[in-house]
C-alpha positions as CSV (number, residue, x, y, z in Angstrom):
1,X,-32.5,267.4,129.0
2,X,-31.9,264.4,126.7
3,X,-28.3,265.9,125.3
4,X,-26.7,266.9,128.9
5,X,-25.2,265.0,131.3
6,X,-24.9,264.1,135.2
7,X,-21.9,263.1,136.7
8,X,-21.1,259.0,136.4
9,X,-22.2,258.0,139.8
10,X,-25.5,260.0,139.1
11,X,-26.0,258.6,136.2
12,X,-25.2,255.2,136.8
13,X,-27.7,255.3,139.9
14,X,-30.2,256.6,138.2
15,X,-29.7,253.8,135.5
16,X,-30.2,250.9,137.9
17,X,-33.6,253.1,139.4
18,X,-34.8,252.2,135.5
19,X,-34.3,248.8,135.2
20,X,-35.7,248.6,138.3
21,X,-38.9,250.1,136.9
22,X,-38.8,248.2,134.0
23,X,-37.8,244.6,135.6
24,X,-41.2,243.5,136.1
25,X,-42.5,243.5,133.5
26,X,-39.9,242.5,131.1
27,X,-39.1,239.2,133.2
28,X,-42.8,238.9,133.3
29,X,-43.2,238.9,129.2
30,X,-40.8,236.3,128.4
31,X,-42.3,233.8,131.6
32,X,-45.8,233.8,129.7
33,X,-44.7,233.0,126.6
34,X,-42.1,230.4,127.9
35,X,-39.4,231.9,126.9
36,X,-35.9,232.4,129.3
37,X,-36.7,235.8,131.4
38,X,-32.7,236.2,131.8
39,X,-32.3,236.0,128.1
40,X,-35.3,238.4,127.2
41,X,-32.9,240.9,130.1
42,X,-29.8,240.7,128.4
43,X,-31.3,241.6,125.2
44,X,-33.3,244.2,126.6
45,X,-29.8,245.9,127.3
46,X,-29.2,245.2,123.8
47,X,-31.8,246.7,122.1
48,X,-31.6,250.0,124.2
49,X,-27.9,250.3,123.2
50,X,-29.0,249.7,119.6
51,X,-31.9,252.2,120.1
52,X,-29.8,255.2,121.4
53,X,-27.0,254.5,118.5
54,X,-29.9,254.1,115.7
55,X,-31.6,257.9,117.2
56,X,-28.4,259.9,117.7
57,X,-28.9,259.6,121.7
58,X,-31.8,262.2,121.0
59,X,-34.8,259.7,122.3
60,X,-34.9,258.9,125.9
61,X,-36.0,255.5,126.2
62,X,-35.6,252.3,127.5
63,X,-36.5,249.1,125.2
64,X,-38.1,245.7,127.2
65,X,-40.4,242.8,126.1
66,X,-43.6,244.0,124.3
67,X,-46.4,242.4,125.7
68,X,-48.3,242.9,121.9
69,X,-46.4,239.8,121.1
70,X,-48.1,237.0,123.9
71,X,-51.0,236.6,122.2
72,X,-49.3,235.7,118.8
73,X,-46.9,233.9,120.2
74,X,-48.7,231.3,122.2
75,X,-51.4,230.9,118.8
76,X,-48.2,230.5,116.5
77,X,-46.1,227.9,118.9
78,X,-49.0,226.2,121.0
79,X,-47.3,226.9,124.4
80,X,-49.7,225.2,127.2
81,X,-48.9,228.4,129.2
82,X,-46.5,227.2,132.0
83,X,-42.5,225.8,131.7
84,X,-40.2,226.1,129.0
85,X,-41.7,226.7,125.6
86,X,-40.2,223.9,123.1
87,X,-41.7,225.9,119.6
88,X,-39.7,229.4,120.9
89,X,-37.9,229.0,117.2
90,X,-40.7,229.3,115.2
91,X,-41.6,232.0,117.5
92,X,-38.6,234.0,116.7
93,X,-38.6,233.7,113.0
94,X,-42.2,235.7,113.5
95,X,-40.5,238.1,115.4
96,X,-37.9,238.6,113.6
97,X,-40.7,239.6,110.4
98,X,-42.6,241.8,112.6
99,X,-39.0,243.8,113.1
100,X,-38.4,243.5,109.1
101,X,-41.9,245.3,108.7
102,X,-41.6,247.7,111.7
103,X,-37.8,248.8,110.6
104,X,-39.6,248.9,106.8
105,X,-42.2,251.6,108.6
106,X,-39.8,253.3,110.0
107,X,-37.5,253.9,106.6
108,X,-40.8,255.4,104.8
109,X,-41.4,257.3,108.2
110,X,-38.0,258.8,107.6
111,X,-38.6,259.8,104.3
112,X,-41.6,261.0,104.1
113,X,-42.8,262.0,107.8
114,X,-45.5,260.2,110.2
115,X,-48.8,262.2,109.3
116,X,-49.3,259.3,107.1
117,X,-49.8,256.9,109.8
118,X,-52.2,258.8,112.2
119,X,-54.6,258.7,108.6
120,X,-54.4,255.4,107.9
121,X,-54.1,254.5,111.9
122,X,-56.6,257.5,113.7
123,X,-57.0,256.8,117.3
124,X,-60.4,255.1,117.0
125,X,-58.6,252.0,115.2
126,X,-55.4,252.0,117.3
127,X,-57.4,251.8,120.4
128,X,-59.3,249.2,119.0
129,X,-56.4,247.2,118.3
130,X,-55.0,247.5,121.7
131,X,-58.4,246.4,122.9
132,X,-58.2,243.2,120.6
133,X,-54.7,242.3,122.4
134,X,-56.1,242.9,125.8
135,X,-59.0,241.0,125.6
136,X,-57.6,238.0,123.3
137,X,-55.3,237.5,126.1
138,X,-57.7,237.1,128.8
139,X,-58.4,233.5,129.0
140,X,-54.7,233.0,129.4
141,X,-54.9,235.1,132.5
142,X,-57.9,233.7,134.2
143,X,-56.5,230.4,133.5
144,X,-53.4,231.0,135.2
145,X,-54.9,231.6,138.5
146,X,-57.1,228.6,138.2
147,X,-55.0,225.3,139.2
148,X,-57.0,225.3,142.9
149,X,-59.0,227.3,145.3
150,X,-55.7,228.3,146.6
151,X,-54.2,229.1,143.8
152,X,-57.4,231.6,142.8
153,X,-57.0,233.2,146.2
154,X,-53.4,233.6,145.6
155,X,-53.9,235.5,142.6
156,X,-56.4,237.4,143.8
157,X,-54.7,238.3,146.2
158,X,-51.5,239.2,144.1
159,X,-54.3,241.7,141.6
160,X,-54.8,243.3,145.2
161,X,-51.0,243.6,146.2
162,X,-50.9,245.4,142.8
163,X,-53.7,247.7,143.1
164,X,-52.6,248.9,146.6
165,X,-49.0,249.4,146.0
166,X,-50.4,251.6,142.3
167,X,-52.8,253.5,144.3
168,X,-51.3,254.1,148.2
169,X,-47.2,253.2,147.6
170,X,-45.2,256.7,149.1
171,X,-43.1,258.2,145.8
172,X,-41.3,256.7,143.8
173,X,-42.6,252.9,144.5
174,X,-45.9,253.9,143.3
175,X,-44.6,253.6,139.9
176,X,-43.2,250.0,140.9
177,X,-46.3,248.3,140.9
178,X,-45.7,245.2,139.2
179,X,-42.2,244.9,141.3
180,X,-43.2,245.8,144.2
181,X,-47.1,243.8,144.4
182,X,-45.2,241.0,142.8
183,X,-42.6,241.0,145.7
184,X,-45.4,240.9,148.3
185,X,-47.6,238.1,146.6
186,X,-44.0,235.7,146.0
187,X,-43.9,236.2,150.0
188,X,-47.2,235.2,150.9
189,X,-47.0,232.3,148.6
190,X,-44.0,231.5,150.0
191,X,-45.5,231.4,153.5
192,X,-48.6,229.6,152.4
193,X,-46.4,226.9,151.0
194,X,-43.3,226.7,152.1
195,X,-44.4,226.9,155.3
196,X,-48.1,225.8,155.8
197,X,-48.3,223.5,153.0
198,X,-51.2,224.8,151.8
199,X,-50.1,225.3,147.9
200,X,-47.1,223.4,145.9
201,X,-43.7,224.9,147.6
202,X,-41.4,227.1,145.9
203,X,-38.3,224.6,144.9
204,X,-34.9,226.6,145.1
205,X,-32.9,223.9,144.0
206,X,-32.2,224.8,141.0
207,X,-30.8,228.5,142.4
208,X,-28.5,226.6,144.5
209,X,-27.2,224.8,141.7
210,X,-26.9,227.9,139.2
211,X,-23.6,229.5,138.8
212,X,-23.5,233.3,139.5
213,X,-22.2,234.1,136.2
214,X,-22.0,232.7,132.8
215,X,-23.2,233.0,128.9
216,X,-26.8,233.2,128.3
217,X,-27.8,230.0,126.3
218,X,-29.1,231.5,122.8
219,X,-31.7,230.0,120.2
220,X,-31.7,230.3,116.2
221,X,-34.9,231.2,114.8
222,X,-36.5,228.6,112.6
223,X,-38.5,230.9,109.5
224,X,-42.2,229.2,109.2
225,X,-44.9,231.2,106.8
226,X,-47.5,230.3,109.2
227,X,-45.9,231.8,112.4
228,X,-44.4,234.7,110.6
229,X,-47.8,235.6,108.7
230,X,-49.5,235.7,112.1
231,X,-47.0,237.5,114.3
232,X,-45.9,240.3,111.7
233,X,-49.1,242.2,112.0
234,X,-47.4,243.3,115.8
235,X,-45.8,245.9,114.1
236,X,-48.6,247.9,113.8
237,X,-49.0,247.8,117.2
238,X,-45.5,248.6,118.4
239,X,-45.7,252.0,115.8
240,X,-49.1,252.8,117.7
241,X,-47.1,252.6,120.9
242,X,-44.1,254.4,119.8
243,X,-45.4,257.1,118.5
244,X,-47.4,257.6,121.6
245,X,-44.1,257.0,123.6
246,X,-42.4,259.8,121.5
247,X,-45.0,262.0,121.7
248,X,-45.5,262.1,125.5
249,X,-41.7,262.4,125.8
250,X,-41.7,265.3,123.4
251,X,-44.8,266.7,126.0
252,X,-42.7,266.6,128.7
253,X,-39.0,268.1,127.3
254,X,-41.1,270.5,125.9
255,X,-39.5,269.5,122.8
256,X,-40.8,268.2,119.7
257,X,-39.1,264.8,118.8
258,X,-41.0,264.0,116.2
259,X,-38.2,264.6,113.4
260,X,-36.7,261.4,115.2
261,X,-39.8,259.1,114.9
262,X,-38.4,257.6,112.2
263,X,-35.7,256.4,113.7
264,X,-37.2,255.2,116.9
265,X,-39.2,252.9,115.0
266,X,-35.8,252.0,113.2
267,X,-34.0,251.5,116.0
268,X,-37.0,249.7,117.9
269,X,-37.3,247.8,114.4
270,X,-33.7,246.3,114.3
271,X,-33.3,245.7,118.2
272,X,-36.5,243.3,117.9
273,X,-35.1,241.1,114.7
274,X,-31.5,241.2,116.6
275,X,-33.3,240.0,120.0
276,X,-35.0,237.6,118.1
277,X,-32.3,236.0,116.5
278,X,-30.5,235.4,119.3
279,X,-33.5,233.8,121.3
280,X,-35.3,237.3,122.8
281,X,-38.7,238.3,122.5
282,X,-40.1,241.5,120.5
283,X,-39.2,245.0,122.7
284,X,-40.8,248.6,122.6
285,X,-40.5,251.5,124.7
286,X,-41.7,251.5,128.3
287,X,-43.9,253.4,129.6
288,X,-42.6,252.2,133.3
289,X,-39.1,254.0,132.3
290,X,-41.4,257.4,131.3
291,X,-43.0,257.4,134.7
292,X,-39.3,257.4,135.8
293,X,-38.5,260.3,133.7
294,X,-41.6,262.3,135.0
295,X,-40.8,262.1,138.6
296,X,-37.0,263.0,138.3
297,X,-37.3,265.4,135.6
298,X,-34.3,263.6,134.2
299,X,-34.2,262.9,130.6
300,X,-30.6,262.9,130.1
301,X,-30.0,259.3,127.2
302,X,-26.6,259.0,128.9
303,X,-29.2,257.5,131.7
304,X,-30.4,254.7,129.7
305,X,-27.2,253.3,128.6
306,X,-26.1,252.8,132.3
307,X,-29.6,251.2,132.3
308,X,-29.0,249.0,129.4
309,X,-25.4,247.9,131.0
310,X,-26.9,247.3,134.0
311,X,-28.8,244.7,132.6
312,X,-26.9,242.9,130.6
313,X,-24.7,242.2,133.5
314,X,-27.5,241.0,134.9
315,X,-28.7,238.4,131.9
316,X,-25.5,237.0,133.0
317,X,-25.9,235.7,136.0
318,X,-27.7,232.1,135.7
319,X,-28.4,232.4,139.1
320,X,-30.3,235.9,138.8
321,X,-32.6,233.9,136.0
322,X,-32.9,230.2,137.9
323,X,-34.5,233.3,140.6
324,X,-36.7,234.4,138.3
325,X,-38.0,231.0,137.5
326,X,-39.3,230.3,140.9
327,X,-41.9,233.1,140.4
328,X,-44.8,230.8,141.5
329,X,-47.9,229.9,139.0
330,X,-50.8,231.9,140.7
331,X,-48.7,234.6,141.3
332,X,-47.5,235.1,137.7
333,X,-51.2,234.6,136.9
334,X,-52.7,237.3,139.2
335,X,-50.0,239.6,137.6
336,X,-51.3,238.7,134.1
337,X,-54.9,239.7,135.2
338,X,-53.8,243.0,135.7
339,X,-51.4,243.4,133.0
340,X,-53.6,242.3,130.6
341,X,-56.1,244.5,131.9
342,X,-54.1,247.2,131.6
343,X,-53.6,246.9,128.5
344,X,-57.3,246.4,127.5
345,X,-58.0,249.5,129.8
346,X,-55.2,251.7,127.7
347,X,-57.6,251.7,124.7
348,X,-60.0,253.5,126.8
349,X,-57.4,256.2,127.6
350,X,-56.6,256.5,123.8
351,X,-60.2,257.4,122.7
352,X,-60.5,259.9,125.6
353,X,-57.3,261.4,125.3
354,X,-57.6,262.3,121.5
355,X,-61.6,262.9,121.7
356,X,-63.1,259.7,119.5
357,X,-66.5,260.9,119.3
358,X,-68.3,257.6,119.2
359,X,-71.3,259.5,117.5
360,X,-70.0,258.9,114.8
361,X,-71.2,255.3,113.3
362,X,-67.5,254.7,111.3
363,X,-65.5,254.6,114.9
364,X,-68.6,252.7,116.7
365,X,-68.8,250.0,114.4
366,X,-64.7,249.7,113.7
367,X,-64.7,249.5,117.7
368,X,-67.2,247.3,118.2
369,X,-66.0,244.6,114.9
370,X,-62.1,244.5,116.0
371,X,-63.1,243.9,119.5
372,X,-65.5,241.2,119.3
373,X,-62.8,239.6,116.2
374,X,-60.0,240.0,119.1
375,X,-61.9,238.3,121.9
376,X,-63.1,236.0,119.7
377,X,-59.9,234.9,118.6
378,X,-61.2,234.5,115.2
379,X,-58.9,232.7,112.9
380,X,-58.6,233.1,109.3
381,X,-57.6,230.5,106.7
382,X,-56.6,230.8,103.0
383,X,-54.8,227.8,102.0
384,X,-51.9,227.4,103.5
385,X,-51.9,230.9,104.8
386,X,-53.5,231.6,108.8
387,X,-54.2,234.5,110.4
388,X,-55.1,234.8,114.0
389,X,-57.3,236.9,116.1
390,X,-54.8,239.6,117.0
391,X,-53.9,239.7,112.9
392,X,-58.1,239.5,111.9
393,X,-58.7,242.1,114.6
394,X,-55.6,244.2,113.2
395,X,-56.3,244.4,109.6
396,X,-60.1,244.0,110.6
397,X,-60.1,247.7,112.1
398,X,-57.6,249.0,109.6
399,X,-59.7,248.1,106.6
400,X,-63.4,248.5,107.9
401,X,-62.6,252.1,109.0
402,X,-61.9,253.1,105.9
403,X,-64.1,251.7,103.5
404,X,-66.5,253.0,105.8
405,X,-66.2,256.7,103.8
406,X,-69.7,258.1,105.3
407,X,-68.5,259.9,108.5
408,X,-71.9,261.4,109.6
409,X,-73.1,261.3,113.2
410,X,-76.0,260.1,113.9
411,X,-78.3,257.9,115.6
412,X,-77.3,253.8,115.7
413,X,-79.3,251.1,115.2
414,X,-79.8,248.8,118.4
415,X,-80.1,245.3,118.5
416,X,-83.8,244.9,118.4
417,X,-84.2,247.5,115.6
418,X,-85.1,250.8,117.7
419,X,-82.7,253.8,116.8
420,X,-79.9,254.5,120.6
421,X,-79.2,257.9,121.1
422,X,-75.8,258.9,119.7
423,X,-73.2,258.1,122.3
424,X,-71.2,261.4,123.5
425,X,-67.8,261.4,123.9
């Protein structure tokens, strides 16, 4: 249980199995939106010490890069999509907001309990939302896996490595996935380049030249309206995931942890502007790290501070990140495909998990709006104020749903005028 403990070489092994689990797709994160994966590491570590101060060591939970933020990101600094991204400090001043108005969230959570945000958030608008993210990011994945024929193949063939390890892996590297499919698509690109010549070679120079330990090199945070008024909105997102994450962990203790949601979202609040003023990216709980917890039966916090120690050793080796950084194109692209997929597909499991009857015209129409403003990437401009897709999509759902008062069921309208059959659940 969350409040005992294992002995220290238990628990420290069982800390490295979860950064394990949640390596891939925290180094992942910070590589699409250009931003240093060692760096977005060590503050992972960070923000999962801060967490478990900020919650009393009552939350199990490990904090990495929140994928909510790529989107945003890439809109607010025009990142190209490969190398180094030279805008990451107007990047972080946006993060850093969306942690002001998550922590903010969090303080009224505290005080006044979270019924209030599964009324003005029900599922049928947080799946929407998630939806939005998923589908906005799309284009960045298809073009990732697009340089060449070989380089589609590649990727393809990475989405495959993926799928088989998720579906056919033995135990625990079933819930590896990203690790493990990554691992076996780096190979064969290796292969196919390195050694046939039939895709640009890895170049491990700069691994040679790394040094095996050192500082990690941090970046300010430059504060631009703009940025920050686009990126903010990602708070409602991380609360949607959250408070899903602190549910399902309360499921499976068997005990209720919601007097602590307000300080998870806190906690997960502060580690986000700390990460981002020191160059990070945004964080949120894992769900990788509750897969870990469901197969061990382990939930003891003590677990996730060996984790978070674990990997800030790690963020210091410049080595261990100039590694990282030979994670091939296609490969990171084919990885994208399904994470962002995965994400599109979670909305799906949100409406069946909590019974959205799409009957009912209010959730069909909020759906169907924040979806199509997500994808579209529709961008809103007043003045000198913008507001991207994700943000129009966001706000979109929140609003629509509820000045759409009349909740009936019924039948809805098609697009050539004839009535559709109301949709079941």
């Amino acid at each position: 249980m969350p409040d005992e403990r294992l002995p220290l070489g238990q628990t420290v092994v069982l800390g490295i199995q979860h950064v394990v689990a949640m390596f891939g797709a925290t180094a992942l994160a910070p590589i699409l939106m250009g931003f240093d994966p060692n760096l977005a590491i060590f503050f992972s570590g960070v923000a999962t010490l801060i967490f478990f101060v900020v919650t009393g060591g009552r939350v199990p939970s490990y904090l990495g890069s929140s994928f909510a933020f790529i989107a945003v990101v890439i809109a607010a600094t025009g990142y190209a999509g490969s190398g180094p991204n030279p805008n990451i400090p107007v990047a972080l001043g946006g993060i850093i907001a969306a942690g002001v108005v998550y922590t903010a969230i969090g303080i009224v959570v505290a005080a006044a309990g979270p019924g209030w945000i599964e009324r003005v958030m029900p599922p049928a608008v947080t799946g929407a939302i998630v939806a939005a993210i998923g589908l906005n990011l799309a284009p960045i994945a298809v073009k990732g896996v697009s340089g060449s024929q070989t380089d589609i193949w590649i990727g393809l063939a990475t989405v495959v490595a993926v799928g088989a390890v998720a579906v056919y892996a033995p135990g625990m590297a079933r819930r590896l996935p990203i690790l493990i499919g990554g691992a076996i698509a780096y190979l064969l690109h290796l292969v196919l380049a390195n050694g046939l010549g039939l895709a640009k070679p890895i170049d491990f120079s700069g691994v040679a030249q790394a040094a095996w330990f050192g500082m990690p090199r941090f970046v300010a945070p430059v504060f631009e309206a703009n940025a920050m008024w686009l990126i903010a909105p990602v708070a409602v997102v991380l609360v949607a995931e959250n408070l899903g994450h602190v549910k399902a962990i309360g499921a499976m203790t068997g005990r209720s942890l919601d007097p602590y949601l307000g300080r998870a979202f806190i906690g997960d609040g502060v580690a986000t502007m700390i990460s981002g003023y020191g160059g990070g990216t945004g964080v949120t709980t894992y769900a990788e790290n509750m897969g870990v917890m469901a197969v061990t039966r382990i939930y003891s916090t003590l677990v996730f501070v060996a984790a978070a120690i674990v990997a800030l050793l790690l963020g210091l080796s410049p080595k261990f990140g100039a590694l990282i950084l030979t994670i091939p194109g296609p490969v990171i692209g084919g990885l994208s495909i399904v994470v962002f997929g995965l994400i599109t597909a979670t909305a799906g499991r949100i409406w069946v998990e909590n019974g959205v009857d799409f009957s009912r015209a209010r959730n069909l129409l909020t759906v169907g709006v924040a979806v199509v403003l997500g994808a579209g990437d529709l961008t809103i401009r007043i003045g000198s104020f913008t507001l991207g897709g994700i943000g129009t999509a966001t706000f979109g759902a929140i609003i629509f749903y509820h000045l759409l008062r009349d909740d009936r069921a019924g039948e809805i309208a098609t697009a050539d005028g004839a009535a559709g059959r109301p949709v079941s659940r």
